[in-house]
Residue, then its C-alpha position, 0 to 999 in steps of 0.5 A: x500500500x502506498x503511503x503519504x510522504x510525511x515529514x516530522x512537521x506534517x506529522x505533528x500537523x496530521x497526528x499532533x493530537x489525541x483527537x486526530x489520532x483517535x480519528x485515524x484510527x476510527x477510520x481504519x477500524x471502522x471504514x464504513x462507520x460505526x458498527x457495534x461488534x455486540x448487535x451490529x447496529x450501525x449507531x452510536x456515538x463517541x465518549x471522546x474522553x475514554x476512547x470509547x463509543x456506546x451503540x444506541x441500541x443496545x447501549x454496550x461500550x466498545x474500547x476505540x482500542x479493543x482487539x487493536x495493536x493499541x489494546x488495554x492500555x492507558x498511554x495517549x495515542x499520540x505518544x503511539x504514533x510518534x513511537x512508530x514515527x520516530x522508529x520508522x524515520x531513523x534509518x537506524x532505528x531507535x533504542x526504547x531508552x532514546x524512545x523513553x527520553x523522547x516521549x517521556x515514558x518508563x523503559x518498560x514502556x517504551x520497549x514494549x512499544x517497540x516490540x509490538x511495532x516490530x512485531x507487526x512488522x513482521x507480520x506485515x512481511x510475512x505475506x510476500x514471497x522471494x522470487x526469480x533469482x535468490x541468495x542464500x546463506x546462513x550467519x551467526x549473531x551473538x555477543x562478542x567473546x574471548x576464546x573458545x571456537x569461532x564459526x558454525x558451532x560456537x556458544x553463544x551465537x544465534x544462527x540465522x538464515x538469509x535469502x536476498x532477491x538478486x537482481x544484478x546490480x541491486x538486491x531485490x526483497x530479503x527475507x532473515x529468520x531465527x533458527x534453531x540449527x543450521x539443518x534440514x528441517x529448519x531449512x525446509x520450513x525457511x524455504x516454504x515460508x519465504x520463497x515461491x516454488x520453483x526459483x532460481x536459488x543460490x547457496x554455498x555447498x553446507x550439506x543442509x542446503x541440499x533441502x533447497x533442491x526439493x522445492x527449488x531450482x538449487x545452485x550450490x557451490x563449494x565457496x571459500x571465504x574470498x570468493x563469496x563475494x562473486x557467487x552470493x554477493x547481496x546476501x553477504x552485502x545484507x548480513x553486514x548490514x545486519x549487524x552494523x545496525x544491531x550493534x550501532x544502534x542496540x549495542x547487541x541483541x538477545x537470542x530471546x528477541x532477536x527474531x524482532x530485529x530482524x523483522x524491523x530490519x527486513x521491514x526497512x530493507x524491503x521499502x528502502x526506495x520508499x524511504x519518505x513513506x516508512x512512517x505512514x506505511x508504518x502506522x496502516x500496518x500498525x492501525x490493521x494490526x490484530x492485538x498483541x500480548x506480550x510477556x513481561x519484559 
């Protein structure tokens, strides 16, 4: 969906009050007016104070912000908004402790904020499918340590797969997961989840990748180190990317949520040439996403 070009200014001009941002999202709820999801009477009207509107049948209220990604919570709506505009305009991204200071809100506040954006980030992706000629590789992601072994088999790294659209001179769309283990299965169900059948696919020759052939037009080759730059140019291109922005703006990450860094940056990759539109593209996949509950941080 194409998305209006705003900048900070026009932000604060469309969504600089609550009164705007409940009306956004009034409209994206409900496209043809109100509708009580109760008796599916079609009036009703609107207790601006509480976020709330009362059908005039049956009299039953309805939360603005019941079953949304903005579901049960006290925060003003437009400290929402500047969340997902100030993630979505910095090409790096924002920590919550950068969030927390901007709109003055708690640590635990901000990172849930965040997390739920990235969450529906990655749902949003999760629609589309690589196509034509594809990069894959695998990376590991973990903390910087002292010792120990290095490469495929060493503690504290998370393994992750990564598969970029080649198309000549520019990548195309990625697509990047958390795994588990670099093996068949896990393999299997990256391939079904991100690709369409039948593509041309590159890989280096990991046993594993073998999977590949089964639903794919597959290309391994043996790889070594100087020469992967020639053979999977845009994957490796991608994953330093990758991790310029997790250890530039979050200084690392965990395991435990990685998957929703890799989400927030597949998103901002594959809308790289709609750089100006991020923000509002953003808040559609924000305003349409379904409710999202979260463990205590």
């Amino acid at each position: 969906m194409k998305g209006k070009e705003l900048n900070l200014l026009e932000w604060q001009k469309y969504y600089g009050t609550e009164e705007a941002c409940a009306q956004a999202l009034f409209q994206q709820r409900w496209l043809e007016g109100f509708r009580c999801p109760h008796c599916g009477h079609d009036h009703g009207y609107g207790i601006t104070t509480r976020h709330r509107w009362e059908c005039s049948r049956c009299h039953k209220q309805t939360s603005l912000t019941a079953g949304t990604l903005f579901h049960s919570t006290n925060l003003p709506l437009v400290k929402r908004f500047w969340a997902i505009y100030l993630l979505a305009s910095d090409k790096g991204g924002i920590s919550a402790l950068r969030l927390s200071k901007q709109i003055n809100v708690s640590w635990i506040t901000a990172s849930r904020m965040l997390r739920k954006i990235r969450i529906a980030m990655g749902h949003r992706d999760s629609i589309y499918r690589l196509e034509e000629l594809i990069e894959i590789d695998d990376a590991l992601i973990g903390g910087r340590q002292t010792g120990g072994k290095r490469g495929r088999g060493a503690e504290r790294k998370t393994p992750i797969l990564v598969a970029v659209e080649n198309r000549g001179k520019r990548a195309g769309f990625i697509a990047m997961q958390q795994v588990s283990g670099i093996n068949r299965q896990a393999i299997s169900q990256f391939v079904k989840r991100h690709l369409l059948p039948d593509q041309g696919v590159r890989s280096d020759a990991l046993p594993s990748l073998a999977e590949i052939g089964k639903t794919q037009n597959h290309d391994a080759r043996v790889t070594p180190p100087h020469k992967a730059g020639e053979w999977l140019p845009w994957v490796h291109v991608a994953i330093g990317n990758l991790k310029a922005f997790l250890l530039g703006t979050y200084h690392g990450v965990t395991s435990k949520y990685l998957q929703e860094y890799l989400n927030e940056f597949c998103y901002r990759f594959n809308r790289r040439a709609w750089e100006a539109q991020l923000p509002s593209r953003l808040l559609n996949a924000c305003l349409t996403h379904a409710q999202v509950k979260l463990k205590m941080v």
